[in-house]
C-alpha positions in Angstrom: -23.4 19.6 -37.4 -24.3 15.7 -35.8 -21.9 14.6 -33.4 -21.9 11.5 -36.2 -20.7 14.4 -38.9 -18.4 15.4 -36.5 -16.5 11.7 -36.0 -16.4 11.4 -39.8 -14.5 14.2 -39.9 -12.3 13.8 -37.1 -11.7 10.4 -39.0 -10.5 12.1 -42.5 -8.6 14.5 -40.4 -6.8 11.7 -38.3 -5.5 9.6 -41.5 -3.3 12.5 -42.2 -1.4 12.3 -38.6 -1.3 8.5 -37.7 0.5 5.9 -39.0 -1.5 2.7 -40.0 0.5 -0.6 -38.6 1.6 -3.3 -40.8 -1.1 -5.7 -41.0 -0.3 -7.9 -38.2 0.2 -11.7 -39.5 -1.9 -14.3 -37.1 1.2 -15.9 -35.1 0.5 -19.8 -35.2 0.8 -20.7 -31.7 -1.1 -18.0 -30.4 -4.2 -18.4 -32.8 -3.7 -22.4 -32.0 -4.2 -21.5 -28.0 -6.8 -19.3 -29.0 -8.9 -21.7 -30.3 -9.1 -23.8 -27.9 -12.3 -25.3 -26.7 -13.6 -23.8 -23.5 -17.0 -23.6 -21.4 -19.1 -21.6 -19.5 -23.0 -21.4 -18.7 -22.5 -24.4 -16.5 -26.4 -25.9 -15.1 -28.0 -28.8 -13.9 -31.2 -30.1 -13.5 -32.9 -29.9 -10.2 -34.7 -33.7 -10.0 -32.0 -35.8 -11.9 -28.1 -35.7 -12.4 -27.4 -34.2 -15.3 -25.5 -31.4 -16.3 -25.1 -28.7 -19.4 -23.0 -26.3 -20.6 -21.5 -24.1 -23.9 -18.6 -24.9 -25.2 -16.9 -22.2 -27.3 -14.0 -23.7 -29.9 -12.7 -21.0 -32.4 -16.1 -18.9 -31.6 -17.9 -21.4 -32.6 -20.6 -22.1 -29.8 -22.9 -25.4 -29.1 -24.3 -26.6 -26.3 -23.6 -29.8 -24.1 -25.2 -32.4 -21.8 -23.7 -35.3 -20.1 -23.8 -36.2 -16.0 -23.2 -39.4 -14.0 -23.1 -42.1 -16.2 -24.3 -40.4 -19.2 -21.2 -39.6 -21.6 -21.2 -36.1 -22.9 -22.8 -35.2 -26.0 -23.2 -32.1 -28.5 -26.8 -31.1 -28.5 -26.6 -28.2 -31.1 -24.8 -28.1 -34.4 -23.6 -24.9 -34.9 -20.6 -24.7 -37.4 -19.9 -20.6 -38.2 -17.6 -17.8 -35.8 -20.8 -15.6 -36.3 -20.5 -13.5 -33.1 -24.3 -15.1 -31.8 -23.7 -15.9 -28.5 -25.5 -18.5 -26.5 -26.4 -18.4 -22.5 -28.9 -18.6 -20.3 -29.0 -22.5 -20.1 -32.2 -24.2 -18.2 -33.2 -27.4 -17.5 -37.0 -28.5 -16.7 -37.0 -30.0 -13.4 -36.8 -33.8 -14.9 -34.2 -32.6 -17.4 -36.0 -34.1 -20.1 -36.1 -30.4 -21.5 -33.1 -27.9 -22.1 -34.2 -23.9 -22.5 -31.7 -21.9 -24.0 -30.4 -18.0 -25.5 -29.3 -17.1 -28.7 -28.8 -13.7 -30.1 -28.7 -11.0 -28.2 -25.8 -9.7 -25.5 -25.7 -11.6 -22.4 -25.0 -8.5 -20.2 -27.4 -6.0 -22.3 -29.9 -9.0 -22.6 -33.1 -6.2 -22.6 -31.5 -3.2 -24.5 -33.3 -2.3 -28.1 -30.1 -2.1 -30.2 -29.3 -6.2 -30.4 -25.7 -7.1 -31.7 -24.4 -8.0 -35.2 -20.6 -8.7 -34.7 -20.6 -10.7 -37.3 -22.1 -8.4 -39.5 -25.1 -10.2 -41.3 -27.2 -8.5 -43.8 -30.0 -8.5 -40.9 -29.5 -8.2 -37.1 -29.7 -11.3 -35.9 -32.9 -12.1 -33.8 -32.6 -12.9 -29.8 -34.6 -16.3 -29.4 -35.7 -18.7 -26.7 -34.7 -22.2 -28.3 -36.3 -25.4 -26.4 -34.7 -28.4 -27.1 -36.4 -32.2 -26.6 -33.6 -34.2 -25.1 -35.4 -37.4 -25.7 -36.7 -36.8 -29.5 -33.8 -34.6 -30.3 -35.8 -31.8 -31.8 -34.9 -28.0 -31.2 -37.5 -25.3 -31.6 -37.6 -21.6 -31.2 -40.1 -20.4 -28.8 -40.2 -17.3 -29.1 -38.1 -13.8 -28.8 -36.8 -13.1 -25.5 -34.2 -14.1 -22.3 -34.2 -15.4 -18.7 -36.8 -18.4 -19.1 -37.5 -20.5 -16.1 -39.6 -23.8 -16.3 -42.7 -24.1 -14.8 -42.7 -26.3 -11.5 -43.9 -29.8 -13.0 -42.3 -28.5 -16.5 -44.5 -28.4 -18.5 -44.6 -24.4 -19.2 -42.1 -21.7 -20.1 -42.0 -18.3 -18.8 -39.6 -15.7 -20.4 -39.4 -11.9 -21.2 -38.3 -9.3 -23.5 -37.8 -6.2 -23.0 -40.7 -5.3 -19.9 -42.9 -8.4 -21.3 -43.7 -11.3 -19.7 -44.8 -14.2 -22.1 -46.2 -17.9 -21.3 -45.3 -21.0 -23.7 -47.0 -24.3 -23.2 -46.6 -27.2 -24.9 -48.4 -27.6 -28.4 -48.9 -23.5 -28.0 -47.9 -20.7 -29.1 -46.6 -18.6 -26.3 -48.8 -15.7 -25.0 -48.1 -12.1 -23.3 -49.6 -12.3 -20.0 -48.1 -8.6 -18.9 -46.1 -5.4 -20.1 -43.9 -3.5 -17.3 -42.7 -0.2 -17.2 -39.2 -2.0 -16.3 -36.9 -4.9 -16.8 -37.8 -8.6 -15.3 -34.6 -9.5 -13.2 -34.7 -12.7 -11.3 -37.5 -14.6 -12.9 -39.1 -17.2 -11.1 -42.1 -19.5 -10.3 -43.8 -20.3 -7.2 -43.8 -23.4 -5.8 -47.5 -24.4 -6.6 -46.9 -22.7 -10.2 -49.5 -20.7 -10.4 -47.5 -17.1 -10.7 -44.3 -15.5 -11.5 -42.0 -13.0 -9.2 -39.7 -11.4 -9.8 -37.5 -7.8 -9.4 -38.7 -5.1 -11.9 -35.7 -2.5 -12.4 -36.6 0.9 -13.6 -34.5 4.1 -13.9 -34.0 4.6 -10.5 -35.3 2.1 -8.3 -36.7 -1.6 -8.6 -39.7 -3.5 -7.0 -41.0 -7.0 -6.1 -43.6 -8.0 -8.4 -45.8 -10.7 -8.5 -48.1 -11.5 -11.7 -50.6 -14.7 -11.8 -49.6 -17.3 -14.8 -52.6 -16.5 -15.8 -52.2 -13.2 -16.7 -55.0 -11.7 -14.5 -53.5 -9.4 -11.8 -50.6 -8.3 -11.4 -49.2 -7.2 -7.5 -46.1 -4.7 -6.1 -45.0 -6.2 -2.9 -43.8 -3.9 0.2 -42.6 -1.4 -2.6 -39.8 1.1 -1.4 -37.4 3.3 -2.1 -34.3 2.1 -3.7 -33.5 -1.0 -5.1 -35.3 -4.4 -4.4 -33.7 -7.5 -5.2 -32.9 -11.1 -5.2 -36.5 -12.1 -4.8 -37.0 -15.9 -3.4 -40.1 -17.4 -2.3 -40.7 -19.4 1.3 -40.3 -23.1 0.8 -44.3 -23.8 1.4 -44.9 -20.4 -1.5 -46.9 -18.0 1.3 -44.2 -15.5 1.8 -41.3 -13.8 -0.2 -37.9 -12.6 0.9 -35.6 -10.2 -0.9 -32.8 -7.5 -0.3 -33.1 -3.8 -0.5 -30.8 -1.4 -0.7 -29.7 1.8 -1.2 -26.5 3.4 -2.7 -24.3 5.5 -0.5 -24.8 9.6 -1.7 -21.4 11.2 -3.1 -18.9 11.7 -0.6 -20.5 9.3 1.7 -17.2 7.8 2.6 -17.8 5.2 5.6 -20.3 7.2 7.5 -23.8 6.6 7.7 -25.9 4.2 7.0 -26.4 1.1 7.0 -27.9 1.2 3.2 -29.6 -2.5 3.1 -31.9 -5.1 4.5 -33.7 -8.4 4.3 -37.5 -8.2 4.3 -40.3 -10.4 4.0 -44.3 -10.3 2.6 -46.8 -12.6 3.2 -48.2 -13.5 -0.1 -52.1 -13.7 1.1 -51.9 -10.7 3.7 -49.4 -8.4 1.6 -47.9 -7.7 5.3 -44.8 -7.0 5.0 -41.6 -6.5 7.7 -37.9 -6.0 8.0 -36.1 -9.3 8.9 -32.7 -7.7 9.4 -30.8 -5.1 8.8 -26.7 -4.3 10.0 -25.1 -2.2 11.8 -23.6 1.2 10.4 -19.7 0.8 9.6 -18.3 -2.5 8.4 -21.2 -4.2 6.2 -23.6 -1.7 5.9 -23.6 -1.0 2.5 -24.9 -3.9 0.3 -22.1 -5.9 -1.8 -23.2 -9.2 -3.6 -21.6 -11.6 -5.3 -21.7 -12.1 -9.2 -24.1 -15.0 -9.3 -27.5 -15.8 -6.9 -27.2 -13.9 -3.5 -30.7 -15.0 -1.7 -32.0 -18.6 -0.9 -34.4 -19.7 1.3 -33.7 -23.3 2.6 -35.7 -26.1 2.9 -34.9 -26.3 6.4 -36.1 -22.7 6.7 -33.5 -20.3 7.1 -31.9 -17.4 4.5 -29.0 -17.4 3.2 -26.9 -14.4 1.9 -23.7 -12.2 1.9 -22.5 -10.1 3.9 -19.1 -8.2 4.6 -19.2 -8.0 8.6 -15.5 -9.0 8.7 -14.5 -7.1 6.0 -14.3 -9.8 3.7 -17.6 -11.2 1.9 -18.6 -14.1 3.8 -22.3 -16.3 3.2 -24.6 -15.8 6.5 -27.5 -18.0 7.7 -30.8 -16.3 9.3 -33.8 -17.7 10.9 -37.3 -16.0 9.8 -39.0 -17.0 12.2 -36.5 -16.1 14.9 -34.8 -13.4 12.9 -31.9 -12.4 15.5 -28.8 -12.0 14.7 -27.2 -13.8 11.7 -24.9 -17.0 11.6 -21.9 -17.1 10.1 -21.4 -19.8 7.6 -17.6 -19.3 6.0 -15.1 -17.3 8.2 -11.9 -16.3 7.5 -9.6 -13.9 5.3 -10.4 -14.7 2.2 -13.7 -13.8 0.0 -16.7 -15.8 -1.2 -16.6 -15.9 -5.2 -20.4 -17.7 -5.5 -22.6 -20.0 -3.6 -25.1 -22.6 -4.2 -27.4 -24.7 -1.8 -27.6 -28.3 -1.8 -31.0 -29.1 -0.6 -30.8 -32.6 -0.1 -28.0 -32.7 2.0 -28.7 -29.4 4.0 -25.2 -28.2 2.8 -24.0 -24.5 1.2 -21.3 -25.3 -1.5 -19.1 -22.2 -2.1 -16.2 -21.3 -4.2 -13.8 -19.3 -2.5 -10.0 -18.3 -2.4 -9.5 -19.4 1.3 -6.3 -21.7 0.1 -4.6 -19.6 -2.2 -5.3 -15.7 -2.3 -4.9 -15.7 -6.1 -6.9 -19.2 -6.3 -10.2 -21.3 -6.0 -11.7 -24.1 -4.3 -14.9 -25.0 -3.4 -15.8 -25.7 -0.5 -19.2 -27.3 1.7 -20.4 -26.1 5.2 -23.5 -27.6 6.9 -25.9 -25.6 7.2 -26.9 -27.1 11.2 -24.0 -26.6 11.9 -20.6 -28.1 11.3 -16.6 -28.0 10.0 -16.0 -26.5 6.3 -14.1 -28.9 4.3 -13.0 -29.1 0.8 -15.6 -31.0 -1.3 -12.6 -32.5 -3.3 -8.7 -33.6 -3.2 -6.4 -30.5 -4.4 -5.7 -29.7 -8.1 -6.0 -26.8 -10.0 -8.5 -24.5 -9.4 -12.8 -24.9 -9.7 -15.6 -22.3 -9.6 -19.3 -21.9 -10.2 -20.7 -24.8 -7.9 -23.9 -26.4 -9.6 -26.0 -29.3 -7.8 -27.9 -31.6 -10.3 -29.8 -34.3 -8.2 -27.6 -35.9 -6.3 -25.0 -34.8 -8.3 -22.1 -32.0 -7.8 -20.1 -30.2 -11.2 -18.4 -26.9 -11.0 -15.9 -25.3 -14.0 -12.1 -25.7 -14.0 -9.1 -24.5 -14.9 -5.3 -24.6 -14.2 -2.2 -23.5 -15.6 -2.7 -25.4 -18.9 -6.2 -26.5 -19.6 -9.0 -23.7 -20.3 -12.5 -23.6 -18.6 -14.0 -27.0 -18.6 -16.7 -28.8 -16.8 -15.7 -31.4 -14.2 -18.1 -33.6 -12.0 -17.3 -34.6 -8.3 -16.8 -38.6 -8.3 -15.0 -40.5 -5.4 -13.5 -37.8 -4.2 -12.0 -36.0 -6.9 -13.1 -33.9 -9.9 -13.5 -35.9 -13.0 -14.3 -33.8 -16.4 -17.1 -34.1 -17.8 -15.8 -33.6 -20.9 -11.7 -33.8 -21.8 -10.4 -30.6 -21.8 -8.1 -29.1 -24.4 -4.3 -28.9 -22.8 -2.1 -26.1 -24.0 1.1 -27.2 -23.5 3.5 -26.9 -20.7 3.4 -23.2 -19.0 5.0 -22.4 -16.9 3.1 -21.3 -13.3 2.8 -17.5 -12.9 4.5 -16.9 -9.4 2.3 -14.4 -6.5 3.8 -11.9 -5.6 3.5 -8.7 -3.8 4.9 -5.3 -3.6 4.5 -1.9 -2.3 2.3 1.1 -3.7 3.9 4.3 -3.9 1.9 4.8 -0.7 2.7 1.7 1.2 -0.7 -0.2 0.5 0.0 -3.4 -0.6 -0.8 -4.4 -4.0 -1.0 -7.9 -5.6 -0.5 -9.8 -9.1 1.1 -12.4 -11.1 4.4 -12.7 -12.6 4.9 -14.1 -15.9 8.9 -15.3 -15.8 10.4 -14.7 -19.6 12.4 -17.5 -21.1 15.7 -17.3 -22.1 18.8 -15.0 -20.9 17.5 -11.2 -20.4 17.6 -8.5 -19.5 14.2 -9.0 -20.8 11.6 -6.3 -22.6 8.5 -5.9 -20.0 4.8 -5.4 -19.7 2.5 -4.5 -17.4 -1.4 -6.3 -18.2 -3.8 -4.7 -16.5 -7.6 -6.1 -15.8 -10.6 -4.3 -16.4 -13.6 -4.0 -13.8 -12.4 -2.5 -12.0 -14.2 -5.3 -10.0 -11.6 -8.2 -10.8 -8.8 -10.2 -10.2 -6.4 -12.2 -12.2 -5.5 -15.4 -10.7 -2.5 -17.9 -10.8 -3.9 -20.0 -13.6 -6.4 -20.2 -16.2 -9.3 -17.6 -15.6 -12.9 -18.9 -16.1 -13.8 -15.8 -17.7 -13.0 -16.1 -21.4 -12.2 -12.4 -21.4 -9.4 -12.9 -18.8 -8.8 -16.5 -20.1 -7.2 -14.9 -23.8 -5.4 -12.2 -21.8 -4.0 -15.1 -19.9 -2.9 -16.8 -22.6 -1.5 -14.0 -24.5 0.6 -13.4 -21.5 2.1 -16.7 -21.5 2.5 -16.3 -24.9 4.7 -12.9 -24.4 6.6 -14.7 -21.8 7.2 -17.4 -23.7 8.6 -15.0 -26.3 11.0 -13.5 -23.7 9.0 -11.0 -22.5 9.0 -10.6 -18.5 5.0 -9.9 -17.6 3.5 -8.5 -14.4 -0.2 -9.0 -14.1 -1.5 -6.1 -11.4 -4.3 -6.5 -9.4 -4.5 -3.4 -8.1 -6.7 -1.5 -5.3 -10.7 -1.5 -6.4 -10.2 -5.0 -7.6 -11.8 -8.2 -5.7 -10.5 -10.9 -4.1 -8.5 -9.6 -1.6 -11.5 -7.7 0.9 -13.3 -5.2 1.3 -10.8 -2.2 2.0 -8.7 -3.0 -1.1 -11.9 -3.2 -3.0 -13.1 0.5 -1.5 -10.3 2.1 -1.6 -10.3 5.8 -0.7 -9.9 8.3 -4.1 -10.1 5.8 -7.0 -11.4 6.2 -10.1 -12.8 9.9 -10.9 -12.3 10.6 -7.1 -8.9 10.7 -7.5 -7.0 7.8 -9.3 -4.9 6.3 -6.6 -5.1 2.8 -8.4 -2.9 4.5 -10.6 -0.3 4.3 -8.2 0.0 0.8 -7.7 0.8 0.8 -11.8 3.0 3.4 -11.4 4.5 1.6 -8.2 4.4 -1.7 -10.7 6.6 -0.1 -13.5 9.1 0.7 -10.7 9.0 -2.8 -9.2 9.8 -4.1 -12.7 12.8 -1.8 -13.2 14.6 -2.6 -10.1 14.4 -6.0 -11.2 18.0 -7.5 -12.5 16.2 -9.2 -15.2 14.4 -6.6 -17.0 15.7 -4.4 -18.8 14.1 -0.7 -17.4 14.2 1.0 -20.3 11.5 -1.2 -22.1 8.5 -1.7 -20.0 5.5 -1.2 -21.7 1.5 -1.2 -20.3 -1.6 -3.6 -22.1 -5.2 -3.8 -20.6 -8.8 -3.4 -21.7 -11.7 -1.1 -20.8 -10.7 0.0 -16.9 -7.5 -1.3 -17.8 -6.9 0.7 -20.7 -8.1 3.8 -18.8 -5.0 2.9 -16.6 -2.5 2.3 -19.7 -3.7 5.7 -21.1 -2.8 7.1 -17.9 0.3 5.5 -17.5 1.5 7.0 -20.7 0.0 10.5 -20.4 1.8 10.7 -16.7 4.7 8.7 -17.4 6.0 8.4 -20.7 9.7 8.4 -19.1 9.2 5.0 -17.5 6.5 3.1 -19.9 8.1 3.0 -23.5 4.5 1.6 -25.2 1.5 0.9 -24.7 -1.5 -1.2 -26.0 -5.3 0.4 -25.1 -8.0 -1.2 -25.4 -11.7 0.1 -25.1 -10.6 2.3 -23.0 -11.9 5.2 -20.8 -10.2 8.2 -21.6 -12.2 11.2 -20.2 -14.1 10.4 -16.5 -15.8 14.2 -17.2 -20.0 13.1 -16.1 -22.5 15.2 -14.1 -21.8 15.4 -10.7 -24.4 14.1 -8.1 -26.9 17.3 -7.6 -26.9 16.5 -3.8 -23.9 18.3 -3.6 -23.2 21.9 -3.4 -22.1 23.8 -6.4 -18.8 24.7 -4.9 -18.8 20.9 -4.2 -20.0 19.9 -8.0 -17.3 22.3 -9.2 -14.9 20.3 -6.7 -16.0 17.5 -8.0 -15.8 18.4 -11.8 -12.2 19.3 -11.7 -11.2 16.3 -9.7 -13.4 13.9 -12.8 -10.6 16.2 -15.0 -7.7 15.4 -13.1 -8.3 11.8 -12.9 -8.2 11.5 -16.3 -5.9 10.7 -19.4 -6.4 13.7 -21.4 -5.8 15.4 -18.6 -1.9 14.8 -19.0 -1.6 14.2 -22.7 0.6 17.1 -23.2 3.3 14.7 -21.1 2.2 11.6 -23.4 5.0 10.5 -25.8 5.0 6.7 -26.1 3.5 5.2 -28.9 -0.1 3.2 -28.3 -2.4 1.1 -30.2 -5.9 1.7 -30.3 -8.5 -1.1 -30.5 -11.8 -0.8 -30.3 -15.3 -2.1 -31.8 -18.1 0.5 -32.7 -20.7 -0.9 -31.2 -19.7 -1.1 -27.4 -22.4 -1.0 -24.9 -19.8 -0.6 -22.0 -17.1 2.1 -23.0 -18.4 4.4 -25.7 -16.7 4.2 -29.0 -15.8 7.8 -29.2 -13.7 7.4 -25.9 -11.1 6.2 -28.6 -12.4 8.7 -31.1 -11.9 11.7 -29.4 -8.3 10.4 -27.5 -7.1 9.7 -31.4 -8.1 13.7 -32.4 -6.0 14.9 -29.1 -2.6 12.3 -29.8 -2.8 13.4 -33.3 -3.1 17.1 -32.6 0.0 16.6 -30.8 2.3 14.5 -33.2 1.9 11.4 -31.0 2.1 8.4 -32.3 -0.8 6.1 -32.7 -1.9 2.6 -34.6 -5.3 1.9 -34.3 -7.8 -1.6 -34.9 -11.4 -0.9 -35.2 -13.9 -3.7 -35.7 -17.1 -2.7 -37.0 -20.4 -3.7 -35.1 -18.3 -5.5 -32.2 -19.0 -5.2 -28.8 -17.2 -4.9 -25.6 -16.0 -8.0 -25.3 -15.4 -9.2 -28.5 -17.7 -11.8 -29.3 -16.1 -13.3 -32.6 -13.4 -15.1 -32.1 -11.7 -13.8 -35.1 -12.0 -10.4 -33.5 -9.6 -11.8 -30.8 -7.2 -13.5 -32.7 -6.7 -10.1 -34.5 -6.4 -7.6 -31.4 -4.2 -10.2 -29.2 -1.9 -10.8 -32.2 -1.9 -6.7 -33.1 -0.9 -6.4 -29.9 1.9 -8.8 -29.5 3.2 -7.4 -32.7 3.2 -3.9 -31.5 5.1 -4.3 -28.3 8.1 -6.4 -29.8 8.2 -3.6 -32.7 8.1 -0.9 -30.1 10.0 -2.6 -27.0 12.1 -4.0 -29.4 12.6 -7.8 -30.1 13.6 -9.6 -26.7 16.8 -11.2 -26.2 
């Protein structure tokens, strides 16, 4: 019988041991902050100051320009919460001409199986649309993701799925070449006459360059491992990129180091090894989540690197390749960077004035004091130059993700952002782990006389942190908000950052036994829970755990282990069984080792201790955490008599991209935990 035949049954076996919830009703404030307009994709255009962005309003998406002196204006006209996202915004270098993405999944941009959240009679196609600024006319150019512009503008390069295709004006676009791999990190050179860019395969990835022609196609210095972040010289006759390897199994901090910078001569194909680091602190390769290479006009490389042990943006000389400069210092962490070619300046977003915070900041690249590019206020991210022009997204307590442009000193919007009220400001705070380290997070203060019902939220990732304000992320900007909206309901709420996450170095982010080695994030929840119940204002006997995907791996195993101290929990897309095939570098007395410790790291694992109720929410279609994660955990809770409610929504993805999708799991879940924590006080 097909493991398909299998769910269906599990699925008529399941309705007889569960009981469906009461169709949650849509609370009005929390659908009203829900729907408030916020943006992302933030770009400008490299000769001129202008800027553009999507803006998301009840999941409905369009696309908009404005800049210095040009009000902003709604380019697209998109009316319908259909689920078709839109990303990849690109400029031609005059920004006359805006390139754009729609259809398709922005993290799985080159996977076969496209999305249809919003469940149309046919999938929904994944389209390169070109849009005239001047004459106002939009076109599709053709099927595909990650356009550039040619160098004077007048061509579009794009791919799809291991093509590579050419569109010119007044043409249809062309296949100039078919990989074995993904493109990653498509670009032109500087005369525009060929492409490079980072061809990932199963295991590895090379350099590539093709001619826009389509005649020959070249591997550059190819190597073991993976070769990335691809940037050509400023005068086009040599390339730079990183390679690196991943640490084997049980690595732990020896060996090493795992990366380097290298360079090819175009002409010659000669290729060296710039740099590499020392074994120990920085030798294995972290990058931020945006652009990690540039090559400056004034000649020298710019990248990450975690010497201190925090991630920090490094200059390097080519030509003299010695050791590298240090650009940012300090203990904090380099969110993203940008380089500001006129003025010889890197632009980078960092927490360096509040931990749980972000400002950007600019450092000259000859040399110089790092200042704040603006007066304080709330927090900024993503740094984008247009021109002469500087915009960035931000947030604070109140307002959503919105673009804002640096004017006189201060950051003006771009465009007015929605404001939600008066919240009050989540307060830092700290505590220790059941094993002393120290973890971090954000504590939402109820409203109103307690003791006070509590939750636990806990982020996914686990590569993230949750900050004192507004996250630019819509994912963590509707958890945010349904935690204000618990808090404003009396409901005392701890956000966690806990060890794996970001923001807070390197050794928090690598911390020893996590995950299927051992789950030791586990005890900073478990720590949390017992920070909460010593507290004179909550009421110990009703804490309760929320998160999604990593995070509800963690709420699973907060309830499996310790159903005495968490009364409820709400899981979504979680992981549920880490069981996967050990590395076959290791012995099988190790892979055996290793196999058991997967076991014991996992929720089922303990679900003969698991009492407390939990909702289930999940959509079918997610790329990230497979669907019958949730599948099988609802066979073991009902097997078991423990109670379950469960939301499925068909043909949704990981992140839910309708917006009525979100509006239905955030109010399920604030219904569940004041039916099972009972109403607050």
């Amino acid at each position: 019988m097909s493991l398909r035949r299998l769910f269906a049954l599990f699925s008529c076996l399941l309705a007889l041991f569960f009981t469906p919830p009461a169709a949650a009703q849509p609370h009005p404030r929390l659908a009203e902050m829900l729907a408030a307009p916020a943006a992302a994709s933030l770009v400008g255009a490299r000769d001129t100051e202008l800027f553009a962005w999507v803006e998301t309003a009840a999941g409905v998406r369009n696309v908009w320009v404005g800049g210095p002196g040009k009000p902003a204006r709604q380019v697209t006209r998109y009316q319908a919460d259909d689920g078709i996202q839109i990303y990849g915004l690109a400029f031609s270098p005059d920004g006359a001409k805006l390139a754009f993405v729609r259809g398709g999944d922005e993290e799985w941009a080159d996977e076969e199986g496209q999305p249809n959240t919003g469940s149309a009679p046919l999938i929904p196609p994944q389209e390169v649309v070109l849009v005239d600024l001047g004459a106002g006319t939009i076109n599709v150019v053709g099927e595909g993701h990650s356009h550039v512009f040619s160098p004077d503008g007048r061509a579009l390069a794009f791919t799809r799925r291991g093509q590579l295709w050419l569109a010119s004006a007044g043409a249809a676009a062309r296949r100039i070449a078919h990989l074995r791999g993904s493109v990653r990190r498509l670009s032109w050179s500087p005369d525009g006459t060929a492409l490079l860019f980072s061809e990932v395969r199963e295991d590895n990835s090379y350099i590539a360059l093709v001619e826009a022609d389509g005649t020959r196609l070249r591997y550059l210095d190819a190597g073991l491992g993976q070769s990335v972040e691809p940037v050509f010289s400023p005068d086009g006759k040599a390339v730079a990129f990183i390679r690196y390897l991943d640490p084997p199994a049980g690595a732990g901090e020896r060996g090493g180091p795992y990366w380097s910078l290298r360079q090819v001569d175009i002409v010659t194909g000669a290729a060296r090894e710039l740099w590499r680091p020392t074994a120990g602190q920085g030798g294995r390769y972290a990058g931020t989540r945006s652009r990690n290479l540039f090559w400056s006009r004034s000649g020298v490389l710019l990248f990450p690197w975690e010497e201190s042990g925090w991630l920090h943006v490094y200059a390097l000389d080519p030509a003299r390749p010695a050791a590298p400069r240090a650009l940012t210092r300090g203990a904090f962490e380099v969110e993203s960077f940008a380089l500001d070619e006129r003025a010889n300046v890197l632009i980078h977003a960092d927490n360096s004035a509040d931990i749980d915070g972000r400002t950007i900041r600019r450092t000259p690249l000859a040399g110089g004091r790092t200042q704040p590019v603006a007066r304080a206020g709330g927090m900024q991210f993503a740094p984008v130059v247009a021109g002469t022009a500087l915009a960035a997204i931000a947030t604070n307590t109140a307002q959503p993700a919105h673009p804002v442009m640096l004017a006189e000193g201060r950051w003006q919007p771009l465009r007015q952002p929605a404001s939600l009220g008066s919240f009050d400001a989540p307060q830092s705070v700290r505590f220790p782990s059941t094993d002393g380290q120290t973890v971090y997070g954000q504590l939402f203060r109820a409203r109103g006389p307690g003791p006070h019902p509590a939750v636990i939220f806990i982020h996914g990732g686990p590569r993230r942190q949750m900050l004192a304000g507004m996250h630019p992320s819509s994912y963590y900007a509707r958890t945010y908000l349904l935690n204000q909206y618990l808090a404003a309901r009396g409901f005392t709420v701890l956000a966690v950052n806990y060890r794996g996450g970001t923001g807070y170095g390197q050794a928090f982010r690598d911390a020893a036994e996590t995950g299927r080695e051992g789950a030791s994030e586990y005890r900073d929840i478990l720590a949390a829970g017992r920070w909460l119940a010593a507290r004179p204002e909550v009421d110990g006997a009703r804490i309760g755990l929320w998160g999604g995907s990593w995070g509800g791996y963690l709420t699973a195993l907060g309830l499996a282990r310790d159903s005495d101290l968490f009364a409820a929990g709400v899981d979504l897309h979680g992981v549920h069984t880490l069981l996967r095939a050990p590395s076959t570098m290791r012995s099988p007395a190790q892979q055996q080792d290793d196999r058991q410790l997967q076991w014991d790291s996992s929720p089922v694992a303990a679900i003969d201790g698991w009492r407390s109720p939990v909702l289930l929410i999940h959509g079918d279609d997610d790329f990230n955490v497979d669907f019958a994660q949730s599948v099988l955990l609802a066979r073991e809770l009902a097997a078991r008599g423990i109670p379950y409610e469960e939301l499925v929504f068909p043909n949704e993805r990981h992140s839910f991209f309708r917006h009525d999708s979100w509006v239905r799991a955030l109010t399920a879940t604030a219904d569940f935990l004041e039916r099972k924590l009972g109403a607050p006080r």
